[in-house]
C-alpha positions as protocol buffer text, in pm:
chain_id: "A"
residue {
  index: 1
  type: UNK
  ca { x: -15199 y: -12941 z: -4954 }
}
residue {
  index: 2
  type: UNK
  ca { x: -15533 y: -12756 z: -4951 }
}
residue {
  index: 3
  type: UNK
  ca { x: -15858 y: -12760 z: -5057 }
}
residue {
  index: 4
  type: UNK
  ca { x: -16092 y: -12505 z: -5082 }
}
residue {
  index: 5
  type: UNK
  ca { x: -16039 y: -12373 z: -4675 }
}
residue {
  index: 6
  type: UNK
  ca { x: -15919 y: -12689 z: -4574 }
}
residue {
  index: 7
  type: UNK
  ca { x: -15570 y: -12769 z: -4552 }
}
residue {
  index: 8
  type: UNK
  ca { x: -15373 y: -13107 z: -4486 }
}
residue {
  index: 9
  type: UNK
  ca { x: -15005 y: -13228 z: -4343 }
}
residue {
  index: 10
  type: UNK
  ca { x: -14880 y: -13529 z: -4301 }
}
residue {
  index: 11
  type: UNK
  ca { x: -14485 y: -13562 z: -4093 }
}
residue {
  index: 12
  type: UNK
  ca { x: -14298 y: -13820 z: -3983 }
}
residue {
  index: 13
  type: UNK
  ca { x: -14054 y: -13798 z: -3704 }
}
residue {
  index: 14
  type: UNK
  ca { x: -13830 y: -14045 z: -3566 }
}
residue {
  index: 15
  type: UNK
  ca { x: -13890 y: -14120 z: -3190 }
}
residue {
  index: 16
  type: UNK
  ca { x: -13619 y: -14143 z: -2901 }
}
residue {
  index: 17
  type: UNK
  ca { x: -13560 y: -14501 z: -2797 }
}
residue {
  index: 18
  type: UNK
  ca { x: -13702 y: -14604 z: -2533 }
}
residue {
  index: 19
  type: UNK
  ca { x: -13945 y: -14316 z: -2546 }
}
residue {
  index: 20
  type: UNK
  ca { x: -14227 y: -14544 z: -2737 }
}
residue {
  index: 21
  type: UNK
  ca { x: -14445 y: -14668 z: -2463 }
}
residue {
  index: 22
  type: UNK
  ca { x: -14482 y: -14311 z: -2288 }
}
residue {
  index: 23
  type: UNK
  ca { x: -14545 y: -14191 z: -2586 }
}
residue {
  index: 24
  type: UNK
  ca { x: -14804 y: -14488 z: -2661 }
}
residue {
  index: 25
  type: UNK
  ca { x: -14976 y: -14351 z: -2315 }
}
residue {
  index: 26
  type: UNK
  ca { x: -14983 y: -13995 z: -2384 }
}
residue {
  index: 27
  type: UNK
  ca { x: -15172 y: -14004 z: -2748 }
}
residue {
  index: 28
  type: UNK
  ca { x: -15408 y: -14274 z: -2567 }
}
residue {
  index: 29
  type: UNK
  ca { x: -15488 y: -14017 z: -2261 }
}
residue {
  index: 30
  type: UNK
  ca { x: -15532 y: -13760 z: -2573 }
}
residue {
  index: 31
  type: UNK
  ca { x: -15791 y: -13962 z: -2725 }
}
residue {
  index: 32
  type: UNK
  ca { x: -16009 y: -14072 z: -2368 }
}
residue {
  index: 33
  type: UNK
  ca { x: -15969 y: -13693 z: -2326 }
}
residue {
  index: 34
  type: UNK
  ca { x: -16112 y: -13656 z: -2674 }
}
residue {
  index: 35
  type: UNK
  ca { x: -15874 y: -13393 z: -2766 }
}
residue {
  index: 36
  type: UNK
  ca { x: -15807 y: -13218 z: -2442 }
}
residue {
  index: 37
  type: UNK
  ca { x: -15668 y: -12874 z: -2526 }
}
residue {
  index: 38
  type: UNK
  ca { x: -15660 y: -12870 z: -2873 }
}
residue {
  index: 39
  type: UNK
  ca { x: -16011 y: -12985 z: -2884 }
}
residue {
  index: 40
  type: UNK
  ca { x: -16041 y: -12602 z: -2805 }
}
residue {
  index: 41
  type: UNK
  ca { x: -15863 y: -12464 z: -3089 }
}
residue {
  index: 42
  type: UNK
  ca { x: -16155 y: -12479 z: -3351 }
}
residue {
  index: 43
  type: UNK
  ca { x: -15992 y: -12523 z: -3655 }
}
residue {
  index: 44
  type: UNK
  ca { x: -15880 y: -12865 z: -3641 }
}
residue {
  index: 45
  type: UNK
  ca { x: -16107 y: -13132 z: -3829 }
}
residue {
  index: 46
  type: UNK
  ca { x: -15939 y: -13468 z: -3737 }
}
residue {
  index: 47
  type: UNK
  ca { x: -15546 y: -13495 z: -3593 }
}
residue {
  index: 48
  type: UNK
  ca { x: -15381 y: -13843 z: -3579 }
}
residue {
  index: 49
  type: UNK
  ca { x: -15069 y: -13957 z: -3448 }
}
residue {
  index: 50
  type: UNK
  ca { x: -14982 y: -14337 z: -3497 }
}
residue {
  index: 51
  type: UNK
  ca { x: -14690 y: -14540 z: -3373 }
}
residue {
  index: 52
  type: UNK
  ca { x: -14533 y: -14697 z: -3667 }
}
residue {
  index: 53
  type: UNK
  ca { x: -14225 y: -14910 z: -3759 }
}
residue {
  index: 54
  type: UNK
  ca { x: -14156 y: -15119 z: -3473 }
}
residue {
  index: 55
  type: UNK
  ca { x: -14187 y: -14842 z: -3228 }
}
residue {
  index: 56
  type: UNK
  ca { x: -13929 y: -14594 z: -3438 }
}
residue {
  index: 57
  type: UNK
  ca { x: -14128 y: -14342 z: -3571 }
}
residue {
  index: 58
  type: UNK
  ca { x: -14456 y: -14155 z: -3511 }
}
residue {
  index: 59
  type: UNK
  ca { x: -14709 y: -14102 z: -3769 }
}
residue {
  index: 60
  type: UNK
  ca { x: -14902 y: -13707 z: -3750 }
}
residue {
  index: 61
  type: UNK
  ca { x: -15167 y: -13660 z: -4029 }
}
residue {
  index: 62
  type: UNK
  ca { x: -15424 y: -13344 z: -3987 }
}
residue {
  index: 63
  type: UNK
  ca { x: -15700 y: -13186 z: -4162 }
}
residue {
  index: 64
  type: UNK
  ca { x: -15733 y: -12780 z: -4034 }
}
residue {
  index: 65
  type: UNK
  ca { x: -15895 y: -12512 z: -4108 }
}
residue {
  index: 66
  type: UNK
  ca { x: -15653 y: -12199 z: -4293 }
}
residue {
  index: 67
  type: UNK
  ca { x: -15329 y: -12190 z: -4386 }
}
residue {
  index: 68
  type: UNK
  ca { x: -15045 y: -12402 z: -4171 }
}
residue {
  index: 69
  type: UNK
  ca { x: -14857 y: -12104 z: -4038 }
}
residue {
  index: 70
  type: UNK
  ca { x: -15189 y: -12005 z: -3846 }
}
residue {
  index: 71
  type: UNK
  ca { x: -15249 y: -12405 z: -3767 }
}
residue {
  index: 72
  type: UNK
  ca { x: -14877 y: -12428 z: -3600 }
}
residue {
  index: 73
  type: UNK
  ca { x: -14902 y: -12113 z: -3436 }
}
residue {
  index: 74
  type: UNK
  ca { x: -15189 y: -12220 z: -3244 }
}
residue {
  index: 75
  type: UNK
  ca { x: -15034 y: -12571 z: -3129 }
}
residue {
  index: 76
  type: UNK
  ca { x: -14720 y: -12288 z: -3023 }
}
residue {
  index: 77
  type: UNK
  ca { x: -14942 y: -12057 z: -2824 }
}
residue {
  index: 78
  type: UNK
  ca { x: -15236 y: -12200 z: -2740 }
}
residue {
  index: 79
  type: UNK
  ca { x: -15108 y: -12581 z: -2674 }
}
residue {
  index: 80
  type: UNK
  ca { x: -14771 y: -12583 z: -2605 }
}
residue {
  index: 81
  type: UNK
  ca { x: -14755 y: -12828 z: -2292 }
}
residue {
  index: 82
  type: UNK
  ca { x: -14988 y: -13108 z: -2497 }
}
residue {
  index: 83
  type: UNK
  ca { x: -14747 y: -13086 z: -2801 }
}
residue {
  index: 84
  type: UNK
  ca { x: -14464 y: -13119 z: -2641 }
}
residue {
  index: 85
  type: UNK
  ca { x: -14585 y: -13429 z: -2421 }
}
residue {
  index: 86
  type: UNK
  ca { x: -14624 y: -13539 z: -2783 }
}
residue {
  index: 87
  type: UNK
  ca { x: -14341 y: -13458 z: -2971 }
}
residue {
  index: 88
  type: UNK
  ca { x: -14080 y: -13449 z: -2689 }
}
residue {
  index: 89
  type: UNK
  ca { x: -14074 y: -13820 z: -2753 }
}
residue {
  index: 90
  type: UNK
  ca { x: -13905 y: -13733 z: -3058 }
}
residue {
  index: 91
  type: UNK
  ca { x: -13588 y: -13663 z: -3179 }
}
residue {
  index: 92
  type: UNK
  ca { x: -13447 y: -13357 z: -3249 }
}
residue {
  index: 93
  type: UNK
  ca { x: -13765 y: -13158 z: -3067 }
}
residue {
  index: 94
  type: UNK
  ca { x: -13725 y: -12777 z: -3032 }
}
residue {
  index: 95
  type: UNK
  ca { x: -13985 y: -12745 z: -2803 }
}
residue {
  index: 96
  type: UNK
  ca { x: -14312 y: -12548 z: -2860 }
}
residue {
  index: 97
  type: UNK
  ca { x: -14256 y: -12243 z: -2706 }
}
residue {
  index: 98
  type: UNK
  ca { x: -14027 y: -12138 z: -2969 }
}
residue {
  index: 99
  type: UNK
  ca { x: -14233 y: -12124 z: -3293 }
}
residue {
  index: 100
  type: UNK
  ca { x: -14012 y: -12069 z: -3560 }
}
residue {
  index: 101
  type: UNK
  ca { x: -13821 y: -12359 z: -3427 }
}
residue {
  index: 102
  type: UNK
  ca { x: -14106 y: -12550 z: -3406 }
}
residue {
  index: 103
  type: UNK
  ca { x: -14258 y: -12505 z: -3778 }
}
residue {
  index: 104
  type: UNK
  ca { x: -13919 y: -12596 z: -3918 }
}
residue {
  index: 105
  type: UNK
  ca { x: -13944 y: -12921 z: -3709 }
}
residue {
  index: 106
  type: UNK
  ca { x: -14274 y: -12981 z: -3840 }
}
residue {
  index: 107
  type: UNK
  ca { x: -14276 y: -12877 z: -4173 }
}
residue {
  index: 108
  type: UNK
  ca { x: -13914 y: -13014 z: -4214 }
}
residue {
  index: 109
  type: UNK
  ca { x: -14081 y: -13345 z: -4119 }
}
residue {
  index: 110
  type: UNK
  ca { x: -14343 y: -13376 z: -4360 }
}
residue {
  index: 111
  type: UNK
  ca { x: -14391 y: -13534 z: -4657 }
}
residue {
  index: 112
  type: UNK
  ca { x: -14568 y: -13464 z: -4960 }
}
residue {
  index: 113
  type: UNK
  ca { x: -14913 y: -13529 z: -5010 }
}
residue {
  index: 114
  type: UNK
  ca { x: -15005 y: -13722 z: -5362 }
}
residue {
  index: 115
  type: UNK
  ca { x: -15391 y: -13751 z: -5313 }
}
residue {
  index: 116
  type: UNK
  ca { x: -15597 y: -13564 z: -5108 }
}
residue {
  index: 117
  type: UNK
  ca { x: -15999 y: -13588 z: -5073 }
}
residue {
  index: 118
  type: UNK
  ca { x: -16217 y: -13345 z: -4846 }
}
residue {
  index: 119
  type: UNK
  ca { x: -16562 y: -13383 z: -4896 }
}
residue {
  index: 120
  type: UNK
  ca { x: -16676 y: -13021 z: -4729 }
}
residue {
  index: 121
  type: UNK
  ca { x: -16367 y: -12832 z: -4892 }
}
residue {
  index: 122
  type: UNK
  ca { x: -16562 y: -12473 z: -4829 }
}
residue {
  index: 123
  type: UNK
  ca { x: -16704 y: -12572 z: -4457 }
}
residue {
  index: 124
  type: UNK
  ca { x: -16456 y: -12479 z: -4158 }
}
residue {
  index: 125
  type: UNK
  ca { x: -16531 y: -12634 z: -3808 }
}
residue {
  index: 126
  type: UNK
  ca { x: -16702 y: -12326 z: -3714 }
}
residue {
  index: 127
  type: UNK
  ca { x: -16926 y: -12388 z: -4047 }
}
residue {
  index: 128
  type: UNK
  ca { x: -16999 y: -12730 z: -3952 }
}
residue {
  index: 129
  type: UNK
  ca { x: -17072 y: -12636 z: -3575 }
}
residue {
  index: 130
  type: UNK
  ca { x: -17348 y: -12348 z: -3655 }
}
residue {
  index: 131
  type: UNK
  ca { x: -17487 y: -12596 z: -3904 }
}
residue {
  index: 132
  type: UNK
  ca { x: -17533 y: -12914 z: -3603 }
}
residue {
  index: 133
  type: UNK
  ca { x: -17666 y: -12617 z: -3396 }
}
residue {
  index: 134
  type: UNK
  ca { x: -17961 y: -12530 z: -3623 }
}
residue {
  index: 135
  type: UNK
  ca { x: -18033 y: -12918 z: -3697 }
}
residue {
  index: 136
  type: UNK
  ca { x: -18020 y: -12968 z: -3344 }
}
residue {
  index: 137
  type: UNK
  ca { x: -18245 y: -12676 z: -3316 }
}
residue {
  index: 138
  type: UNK
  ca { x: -18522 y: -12768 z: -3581 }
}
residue {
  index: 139
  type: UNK
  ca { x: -18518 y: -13114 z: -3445 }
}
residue {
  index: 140
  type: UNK
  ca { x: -18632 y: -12993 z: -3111 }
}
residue {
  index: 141
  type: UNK
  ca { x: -18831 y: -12766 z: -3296 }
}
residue {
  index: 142
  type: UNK
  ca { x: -18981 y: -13058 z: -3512 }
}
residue {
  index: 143
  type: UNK
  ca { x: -19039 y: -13255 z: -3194 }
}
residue {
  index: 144
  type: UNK
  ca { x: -19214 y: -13004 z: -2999 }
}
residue {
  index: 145
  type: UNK
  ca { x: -19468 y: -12969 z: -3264 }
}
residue {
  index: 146
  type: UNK
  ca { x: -19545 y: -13360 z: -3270 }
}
């Protein structure tokens, strides 16, 4: 699904029993780390991964900037090790390292979208970032003159 530059996905994979818990522990060290790695990507508006169905399945829904090929080519190349502490909880897992594999996991995993609301459609991260910057900038401004 997209909108304007944005773009969505939403998959479901099944995870490995017994795998839950470690799994549980890794997306909660993700989140104290606020992101880690692919906190550097810049293209990624929100990520979430939620443990769902009695511990059976994991939840991923994203909002990115660009197309999905781009989107899953970074997680390949740029993030490998942190999506496969994710996903290699899951069944079936190719591993990141080989990408083709990897999108046809993913994408093979997802379901459609039937709504879909983005209220900056138009504004990427790196939009949104320059755009902080220079109200962070005017407010120092603004207080330097008071």
């Amino acid at each position: 699904m997209k909108a304007g530059k944005i773009s969505a996905l939403t998959a479901i994979t099944k995870i490995v029993p017994g795998h839950a818990e470690v799994l549980r522990k890794t997306l909660q060290g993700l989140t104290a780390a606020n992101g880690g790695k692919i906190s550097s990507l810049g293209t990624i508006h929100i990520v979430r991964w939620v443990i769902f169905d009695n511990d059976t399945r994991l939840f991923f829904a994203t909002n990115f900037d660009g197309d999905v090929e781009d989107y899953m080519r970074d997680f390949a190349e740029r993030a490998p090790d942190g999506i496969d502490a994710i996903w290699g909880h899951c069944e079936g897992y190719p591993g990141a390292r080989d990408y083709p594999k990897l999108r046809d996991y993913i994408l093979g995993s997802a379901i459609e979208t039937d709504g879909y609301y983005c209220a900056y459609p138009n504004s990427t991260v790196a939009d949104i970032n320059k755009a902080l910057d220079w109200k962070g900038k005017l407010d120092t401004f603004l207080d330097q003159l008071g």
